[in-house]
Each structure stands twice: as C-alpha cells, then as structure tokens.
C-alpha positions as CSV (number, residue, x, y, z in Angstrom):
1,X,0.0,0.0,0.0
2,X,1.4,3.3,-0.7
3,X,2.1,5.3,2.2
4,X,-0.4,8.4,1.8
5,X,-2.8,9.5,4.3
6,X,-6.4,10.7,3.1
7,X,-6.6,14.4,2.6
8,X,-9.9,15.5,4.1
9,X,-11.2,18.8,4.7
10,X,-13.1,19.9,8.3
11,X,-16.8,19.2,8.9
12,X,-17.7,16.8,11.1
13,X,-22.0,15.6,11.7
14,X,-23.2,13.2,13.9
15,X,-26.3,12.0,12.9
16,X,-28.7,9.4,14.0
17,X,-29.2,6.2,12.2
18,X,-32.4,7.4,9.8
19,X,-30.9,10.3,8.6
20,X,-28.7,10.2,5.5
21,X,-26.5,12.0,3.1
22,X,-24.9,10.4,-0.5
23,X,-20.9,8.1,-3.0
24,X,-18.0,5.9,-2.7
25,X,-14.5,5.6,-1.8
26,X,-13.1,3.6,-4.7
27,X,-10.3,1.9,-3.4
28,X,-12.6,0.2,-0.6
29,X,-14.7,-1.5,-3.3
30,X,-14.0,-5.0,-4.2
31,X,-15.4,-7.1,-7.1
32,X,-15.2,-10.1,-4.7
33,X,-18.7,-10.1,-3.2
34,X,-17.3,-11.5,0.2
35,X,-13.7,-12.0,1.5
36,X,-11.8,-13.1,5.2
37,X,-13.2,-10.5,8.0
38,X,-10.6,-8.8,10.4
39,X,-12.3,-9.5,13.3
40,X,-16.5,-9.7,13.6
41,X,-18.0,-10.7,11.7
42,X,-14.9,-13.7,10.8
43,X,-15.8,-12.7,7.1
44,X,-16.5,-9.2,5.3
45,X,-19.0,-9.1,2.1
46,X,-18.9,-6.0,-0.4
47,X,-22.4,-5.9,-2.3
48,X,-21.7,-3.4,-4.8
49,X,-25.4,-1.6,-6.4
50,X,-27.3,-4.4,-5.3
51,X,-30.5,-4.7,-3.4
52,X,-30.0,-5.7,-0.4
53,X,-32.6,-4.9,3.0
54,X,-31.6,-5.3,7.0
55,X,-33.6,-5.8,10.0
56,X,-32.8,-6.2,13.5
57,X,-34.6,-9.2,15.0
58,X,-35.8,-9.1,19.0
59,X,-32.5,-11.0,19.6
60,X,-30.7,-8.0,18.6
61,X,-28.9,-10.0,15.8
62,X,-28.8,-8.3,12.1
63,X,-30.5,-10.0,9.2
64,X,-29.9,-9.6,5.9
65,X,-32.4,-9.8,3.1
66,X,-30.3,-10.5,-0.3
67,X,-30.4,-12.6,-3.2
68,X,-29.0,-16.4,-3.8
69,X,-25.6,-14.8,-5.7
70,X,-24.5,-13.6,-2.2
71,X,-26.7,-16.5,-0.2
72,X,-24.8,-19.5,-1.8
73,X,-21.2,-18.0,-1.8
74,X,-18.9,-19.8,0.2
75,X,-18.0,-16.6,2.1
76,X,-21.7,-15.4,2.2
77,X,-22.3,-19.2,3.9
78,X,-19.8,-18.3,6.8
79,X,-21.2,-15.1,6.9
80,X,-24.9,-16.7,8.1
81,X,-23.2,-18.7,11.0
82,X,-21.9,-15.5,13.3
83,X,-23.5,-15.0,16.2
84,X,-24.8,-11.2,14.8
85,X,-25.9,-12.0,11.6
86,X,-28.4,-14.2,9.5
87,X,-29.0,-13.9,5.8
88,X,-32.1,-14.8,4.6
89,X,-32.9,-15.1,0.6
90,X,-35.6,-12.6,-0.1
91,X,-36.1,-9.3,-2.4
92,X,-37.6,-7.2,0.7
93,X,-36.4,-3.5,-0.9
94,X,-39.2,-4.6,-3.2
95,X,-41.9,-3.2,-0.3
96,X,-39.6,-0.8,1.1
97,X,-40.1,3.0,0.5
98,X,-38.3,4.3,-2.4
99,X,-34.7,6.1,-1.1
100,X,-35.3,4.7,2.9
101,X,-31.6,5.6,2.5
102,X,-29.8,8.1,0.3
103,X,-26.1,7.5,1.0
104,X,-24.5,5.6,-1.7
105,X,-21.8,3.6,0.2
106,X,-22.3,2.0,4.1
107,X,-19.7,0.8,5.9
108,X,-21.2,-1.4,8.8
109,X,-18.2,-2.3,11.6
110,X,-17.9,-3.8,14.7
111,X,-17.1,-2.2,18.0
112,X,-16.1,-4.6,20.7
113,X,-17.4,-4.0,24.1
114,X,-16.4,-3.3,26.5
115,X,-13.9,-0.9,24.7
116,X,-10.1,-0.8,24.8
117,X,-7.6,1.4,23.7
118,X,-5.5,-1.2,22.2
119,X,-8.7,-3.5,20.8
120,X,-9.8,-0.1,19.3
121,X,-7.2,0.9,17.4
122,X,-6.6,-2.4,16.1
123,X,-10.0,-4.0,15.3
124,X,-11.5,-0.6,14.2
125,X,-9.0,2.2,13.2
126,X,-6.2,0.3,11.8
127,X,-8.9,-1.6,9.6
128,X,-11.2,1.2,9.0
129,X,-7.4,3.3,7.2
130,X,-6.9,-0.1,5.2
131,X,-10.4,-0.3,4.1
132,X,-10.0,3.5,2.9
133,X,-6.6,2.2,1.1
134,X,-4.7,5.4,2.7
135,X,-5.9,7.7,-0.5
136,X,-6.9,10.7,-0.7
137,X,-10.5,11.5,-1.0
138,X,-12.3,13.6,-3.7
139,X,-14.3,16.4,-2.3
140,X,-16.5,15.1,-5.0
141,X,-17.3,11.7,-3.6
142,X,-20.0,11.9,-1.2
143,X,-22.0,10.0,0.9
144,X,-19.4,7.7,2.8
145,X,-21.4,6.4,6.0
146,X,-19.5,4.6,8.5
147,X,-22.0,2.8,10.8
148,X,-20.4,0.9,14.3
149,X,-21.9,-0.8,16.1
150,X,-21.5,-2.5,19.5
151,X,-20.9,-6.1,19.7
152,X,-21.6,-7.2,23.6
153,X,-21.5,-11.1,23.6
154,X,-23.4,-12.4,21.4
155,X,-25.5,-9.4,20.3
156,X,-25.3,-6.3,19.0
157,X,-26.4,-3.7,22.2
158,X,-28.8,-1.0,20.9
159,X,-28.7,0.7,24.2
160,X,-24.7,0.9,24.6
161,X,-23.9,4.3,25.6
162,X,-20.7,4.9,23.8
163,X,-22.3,6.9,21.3
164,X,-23.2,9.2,23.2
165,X,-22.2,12.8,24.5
166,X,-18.5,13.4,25.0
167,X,-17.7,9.8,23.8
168,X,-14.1,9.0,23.7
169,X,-14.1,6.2,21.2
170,X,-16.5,8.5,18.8
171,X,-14.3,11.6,19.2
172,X,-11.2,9.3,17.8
173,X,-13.3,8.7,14.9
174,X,-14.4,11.8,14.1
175,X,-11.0,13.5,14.5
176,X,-9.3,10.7,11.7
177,X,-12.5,9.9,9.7
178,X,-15.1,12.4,9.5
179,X,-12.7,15.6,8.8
180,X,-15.3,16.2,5.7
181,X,-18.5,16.9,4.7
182,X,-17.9,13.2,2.6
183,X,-17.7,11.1,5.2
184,X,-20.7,10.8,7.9
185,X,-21.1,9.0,11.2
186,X,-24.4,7.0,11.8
187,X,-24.0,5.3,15.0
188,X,-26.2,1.7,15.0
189,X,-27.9,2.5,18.9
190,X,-31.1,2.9,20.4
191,X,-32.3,5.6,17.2
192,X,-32.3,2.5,15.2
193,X,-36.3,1.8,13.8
194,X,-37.0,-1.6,14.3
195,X,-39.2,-1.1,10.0
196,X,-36.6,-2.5,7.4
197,X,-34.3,-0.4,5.6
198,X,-33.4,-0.9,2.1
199,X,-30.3,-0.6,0.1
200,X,-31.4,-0.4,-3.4
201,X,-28.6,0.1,-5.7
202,X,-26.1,1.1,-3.0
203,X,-22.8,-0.3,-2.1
204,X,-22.6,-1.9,1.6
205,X,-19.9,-3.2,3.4
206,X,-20.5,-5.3,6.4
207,X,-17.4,-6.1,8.4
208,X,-14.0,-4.5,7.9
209,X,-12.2,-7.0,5.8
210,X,-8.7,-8.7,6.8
211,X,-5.8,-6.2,6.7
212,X,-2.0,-7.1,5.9
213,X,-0.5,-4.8,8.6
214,X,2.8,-6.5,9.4
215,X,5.0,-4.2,6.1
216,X,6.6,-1.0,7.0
217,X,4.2,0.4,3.6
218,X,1.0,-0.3,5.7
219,X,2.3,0.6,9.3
220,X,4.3,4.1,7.9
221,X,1.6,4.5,5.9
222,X,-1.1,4.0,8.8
223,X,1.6,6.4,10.9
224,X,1.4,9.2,8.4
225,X,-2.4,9.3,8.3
226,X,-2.7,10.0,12.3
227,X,-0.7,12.2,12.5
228,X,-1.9,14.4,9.6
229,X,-5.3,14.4,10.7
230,X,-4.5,15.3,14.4
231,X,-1.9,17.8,12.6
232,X,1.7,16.5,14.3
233,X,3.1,15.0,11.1
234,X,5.6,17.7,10.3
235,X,6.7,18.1,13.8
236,X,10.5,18.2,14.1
237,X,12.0,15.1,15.3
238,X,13.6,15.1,18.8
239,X,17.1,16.5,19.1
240,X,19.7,13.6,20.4
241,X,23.2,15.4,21.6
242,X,25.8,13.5,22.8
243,X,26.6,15.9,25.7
244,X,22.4,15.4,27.1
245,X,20.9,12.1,28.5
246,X,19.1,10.5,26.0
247,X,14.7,10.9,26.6
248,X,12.3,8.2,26.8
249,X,9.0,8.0,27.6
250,X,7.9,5.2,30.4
251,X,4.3,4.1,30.4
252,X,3.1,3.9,33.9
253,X,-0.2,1.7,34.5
254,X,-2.9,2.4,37.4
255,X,-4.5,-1.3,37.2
256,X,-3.1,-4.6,35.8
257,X,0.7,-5.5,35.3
258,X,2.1,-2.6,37.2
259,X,5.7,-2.4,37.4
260,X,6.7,-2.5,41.0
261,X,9.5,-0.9,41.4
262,X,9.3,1.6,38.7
263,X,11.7,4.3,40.5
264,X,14.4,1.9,41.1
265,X,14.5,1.8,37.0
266,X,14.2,5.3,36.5
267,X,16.9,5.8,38.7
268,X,19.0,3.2,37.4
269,X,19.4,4.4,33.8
270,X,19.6,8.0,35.0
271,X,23.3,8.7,34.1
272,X,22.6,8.1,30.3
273,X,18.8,8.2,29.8
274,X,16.4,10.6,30.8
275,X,13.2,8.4,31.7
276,X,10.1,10.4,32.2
277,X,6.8,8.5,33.1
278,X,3.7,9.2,31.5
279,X,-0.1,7.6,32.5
280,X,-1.8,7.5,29.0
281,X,-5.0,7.1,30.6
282,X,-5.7,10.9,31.5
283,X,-4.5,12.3,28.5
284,X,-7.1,12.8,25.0
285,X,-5.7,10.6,21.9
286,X,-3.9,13.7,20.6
287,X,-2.2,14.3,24.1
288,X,-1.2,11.3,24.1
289,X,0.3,11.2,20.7
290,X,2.3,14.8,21.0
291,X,3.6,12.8,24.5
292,X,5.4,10.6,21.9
293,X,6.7,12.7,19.5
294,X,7.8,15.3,22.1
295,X,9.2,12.6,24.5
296,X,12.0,11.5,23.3
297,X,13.5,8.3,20.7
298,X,12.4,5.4,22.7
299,X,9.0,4.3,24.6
300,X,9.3,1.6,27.5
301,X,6.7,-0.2,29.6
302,X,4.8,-3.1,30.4
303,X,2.7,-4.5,27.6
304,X,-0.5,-3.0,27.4
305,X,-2.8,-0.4,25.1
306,X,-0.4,2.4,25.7
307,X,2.3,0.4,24.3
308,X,0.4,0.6,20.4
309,X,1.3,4.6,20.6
310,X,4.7,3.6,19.6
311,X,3.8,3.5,16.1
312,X,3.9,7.7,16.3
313,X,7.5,7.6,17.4
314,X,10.0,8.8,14.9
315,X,10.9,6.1,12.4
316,X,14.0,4.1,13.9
317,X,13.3,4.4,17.2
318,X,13.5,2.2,19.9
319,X,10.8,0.2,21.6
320,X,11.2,-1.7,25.2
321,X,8.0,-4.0,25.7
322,X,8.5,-5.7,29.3
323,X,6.2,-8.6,29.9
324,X,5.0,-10.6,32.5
325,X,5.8,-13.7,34.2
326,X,4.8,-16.7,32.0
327,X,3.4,-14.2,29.1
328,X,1.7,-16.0,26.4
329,X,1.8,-14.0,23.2
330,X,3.2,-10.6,22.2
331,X,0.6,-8.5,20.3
332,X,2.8,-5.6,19.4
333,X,6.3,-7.2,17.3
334,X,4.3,-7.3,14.3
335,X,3.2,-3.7,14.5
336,X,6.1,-2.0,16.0
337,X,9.0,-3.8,14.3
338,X,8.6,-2.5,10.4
339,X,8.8,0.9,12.0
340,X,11.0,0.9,14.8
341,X,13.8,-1.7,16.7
342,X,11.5,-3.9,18.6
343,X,12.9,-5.2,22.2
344,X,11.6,-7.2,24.7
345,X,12.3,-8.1,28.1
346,X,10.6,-11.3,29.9
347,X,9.9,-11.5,33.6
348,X,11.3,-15.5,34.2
349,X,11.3,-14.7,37.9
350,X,8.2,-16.2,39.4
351,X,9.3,-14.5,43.1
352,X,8.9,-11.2,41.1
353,X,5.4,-11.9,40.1
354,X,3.0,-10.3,42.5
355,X,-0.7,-11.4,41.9
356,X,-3.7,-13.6,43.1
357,X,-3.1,-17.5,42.0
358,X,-6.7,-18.0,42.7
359,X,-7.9,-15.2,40.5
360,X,-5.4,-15.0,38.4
361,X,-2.8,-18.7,38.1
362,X,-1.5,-17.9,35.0
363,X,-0.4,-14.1,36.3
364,X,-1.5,-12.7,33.3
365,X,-2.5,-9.8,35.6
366,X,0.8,-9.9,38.1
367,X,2.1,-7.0,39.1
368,X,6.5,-7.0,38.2
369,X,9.8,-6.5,40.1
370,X,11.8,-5.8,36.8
371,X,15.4,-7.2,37.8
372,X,17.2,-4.4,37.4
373,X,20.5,-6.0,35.2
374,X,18.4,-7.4,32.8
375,X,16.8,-4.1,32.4
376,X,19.8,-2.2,32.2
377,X,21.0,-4.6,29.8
378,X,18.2,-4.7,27.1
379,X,17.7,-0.8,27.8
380,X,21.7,-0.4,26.6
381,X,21.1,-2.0,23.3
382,X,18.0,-0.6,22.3
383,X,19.9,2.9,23.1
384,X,22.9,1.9,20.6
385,X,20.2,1.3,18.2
386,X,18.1,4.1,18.1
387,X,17.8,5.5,14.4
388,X,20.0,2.6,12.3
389,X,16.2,1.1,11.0
C-alpha cells in the first residue's frame, strides 16, 4: 500500500441512524462479493449496487435480506453462522419506501465491548485506514457512512452508551474519519427503527475485511495518516546530543501489570537516559500522541494499550515491551517492528510476580519486580540502536 494518508477537509456531523447523506470511496470496493473478515463478523462481504434490505430481530442480531448470488457464496455461507448475523434469501427492498436511505456507500463495523484502547485501534481504526486504502479522497465523492456498532457477547447492544455525548471512542473517529462533509457518522444504537431499511442500488460493506498490517508500507503508511489528521506530522524530530541524557518515555499503568518498582529503574538508567513516566489514561488521543513525539526516541513499559502509541514515534526508534511472568503471546512485534527496533524483556522470575493465583494462576494480571540488570541490559542495546532502521 502506498504510504499516503487521506486528505480531508473539516466538517464533522453526527447524525442518528435514519438520517442520510450520498458516494463511494473507490479503493474500498471489491469485485469479490465476500472475503476473510478482520475480526467480527470472521468474514466481510462488499455488495456493490445491489439490493439488499436489513432488520434487526428481538435477539438484537442483524438479518440480511439478499439474493441467492450472495446466499450461496462460500463466504456469504460463513457469513450466516456469526453470532450477529443471518442472511435470509428474499427481495424485501421490493416493499420498502423508495430512497429509505440516500447515502450511496455504508460501511457497517464492529465495536467490541467493553472498549479498549489497544482493541480499538486495532480491530477498528487500523482496519477502517486499510479499508480507505490510505488515498486521498475527492471532495466530489460523497455519501461515505460509516455505521459501528457494539458487539456485547453475542449481540449487537442497541442501548450501549458509547455513542453518546463526549464519547471518547467516537471523538477518535471523528477526528481521523469524518474531517469532511464526505464522510458521515451513523452510529447503529437505540435511534435505530425496528421497520426494514433498504439498500437499493447502494454499495454496503458489512465487516471490515482482513488487513496485511505487518509491512513498513501499511504501518508508515497508517503512521502518516494519524498524525496528519491530528496535525503532528511535520513536527520536528527530537534532538539527540551527545553531551544530554538521552529521553524516553515510560508508560506507567494504574491497574493490571504494574511495574513495582518503577523508581528503582528510572533511577538506574539516569546517568545516560532521561526516563520520564507518563499515565496515558488521562491524557485525549492527541495528548497522548504529541507525549510521543515530544518525548524523546524510545518508549518503554509493560505490555499493554499504551504500548500501540509507539507507532507515532519517529521512524527508527526504539521500543522496550517488558512482559509478565509466563506471558503467552506478544501482540505488538508485528506492528512495531517494520517501523521501529523492537525489544523485549521477559519477567522468568516467578518470586517477582506479585498477583492472586486463585484469580489470576497464570499471572496474566501480576504485578512486576523488573530485575534491574536485565533491564539495564536490554535498555543499553536498544539505546545503541536508536535510528539505524
């Protein structure tokens, strides 16, 4: 994918789900009618000017009224066993009002409750850029309408609450996606009419299809979109001199998998590496990413959401992901290391693991005593590396 961020303008509506504007973003269409899904649905299906109609049934589960060409596919078949959807062949737009809707493209994607900073950028923004293709848009096109939805279980929760008033996860999208009068924001909540809508001759996508994220094309060009739209991505990069202690930023956590003895590292590295904490958590999304450009060449902390802002850092930078005792996976190497040199340090100390074996017996939630030589080790040779990507 070329790295290119889409150019929009300023407007930004929020409007309930029965009122519409109108055309399409090219490079989201696909001639494949239904393809592997990113996350829910498991598979994502394109139905480009067809007629296609939706209800919501009383077990708050979407169903999809189209014809046999999408009913029989192979993807349309996986499509009918999620949990939030059925797909039922019958020509309902037929008895529907003429233009129920007068957008010409609908984007239907999940949100994941409850919500999580990490979960959110990866199963709905990252997706949402790919889908886009990272192009600019033509102040001709209109009529993109992005429609989330919550996903609670196994049903789709009309009276979540996320959409409303001063709602973080919204604000995020509006700030990267609806900086036009193009693109528009119909939230799938309690405004929702139970009557069917129809799609005549419109394209809908329902579920954000698969995206190849792990190239430095997709990640820089991801990188370069953010901070455009939140206006940071001509900021100067941060000044290294040889006769200053190198910056870093340190994520501090307030719940799960805090790091124990937190001062005894800051203190440690002192005499070559300024290491200033920051909690994420009380900081807006753009705070949060002017933190990282502003905070030096190198983020460090215990995995966790504020560990995905380490895409923003400058390219070549260094990244320290501590883990847990007995951590299962690593969620960030695949994002992080196109951009950046990608470290990680493993608590193999079970006396430094502080946590509830009842609750918690694989100490997935422990607290950490980071053993301060191993720190100061991996922290050394992520320094030496800093800008050689």
């Amino acid at each position: 994918m070329e790295a290119a961020s889409l150019v929009l303008v300023h407007i930004l509506i929020l409007i309930p789900f029965h009122v519409v504007l109108s055309s399409p973003p090219q490079s989201c269409l696909s001639s494949q009618v239904c393809m592997q899904g990113h996350y829910v649905p498991s598979v994502s299906c394109m139905w480009t000017k067809r007629n296609v109609s939706l209800q919501i049934d009383g077990q708050s589960r979407l169903t999809w009224f189209v014809d046999e060409r999408i009913f029989e596919s192979d993807m349309g078949v996986k499509l009918n066993r999620d949990k939030l959807f059925d797909l039922v062949v019958d020509n309902k737009t037929s008895s529907c009002r003429d233009n129920t809707l007068e957008g010409k493209t609908f984007i239907f994607f999940s949100i994941h409750y409850p919500v999580n900073y990490y979960h959110f950028f990866f199963d709905t923004i990252m997706p949402l850029y790919n889908v886009f293709g990272g192009s600019a848009l033509s102040d001709t096109q209109q009529g993109i309408i992005l429609v989330p939805f919550v996903e609670n279980g196994a049903k789709i929760d009309l009276q979540t609450q996320i959409f409303n008033g001063a709602s973080y996860w919204i604000d995020m999208l509006e700030l990267l996606f609806l900086k036009t009068e193009n693109v528009t924001l119909m939230p799938l909540d309690e405004n929702f009419n139970h009557d069917i809508l129809c799609f005549g001759n419109k394209n809908v996508l329902l579920g954000l299809p698969e995206m190849k994220y792990n190239t430095y094309a997709f990640m820089n060009g991801f990188r370069n979109f953010v901070l455009q739209q939140i206006n940071l991505l001509n900021v100067s990069k941060s000044s290294i001199l040889s006769h200053e202690p190198r910056k870093a930023t340190f994520v501090k956590r307030l719940g799960r998998r805090k790091i124990i003895n937190r001062k005894e590292l800051i203190e440690a590295v002192a005499p070559f590496l300024h290491m200033k904490s920051v909690v994420f958590d009380r900081l807006t999304f753009t705070q949060q990413i002017k933190y990282v450009k502003e905070g030096g060449n190198m983020i460090i902390g215990m995995q966790g959401a504020g560990m995905i802002n380490s895409i923003f850092l400058e390219k070549g930078s260094s990244v320290v992901c501590l883990f847990q005792y007995n951590a299962a996976s690593d969620s960030f190497r695949r994002m992080l290391k196109p951009l950046h040199n990608y470290y990680t340090w493993v608590n193999t100390h079970i006396k430094n693991s502080v946590t509830n074996l009842t609750l918690d017996p694989y100490h997935d939630q422990a607290d950490t005593i980071v053993n301060v030589s191993e720190f100061l080790d991996v922290i050394k040779i992520a320094l030496s590396t800093v800008n050689t990507v």
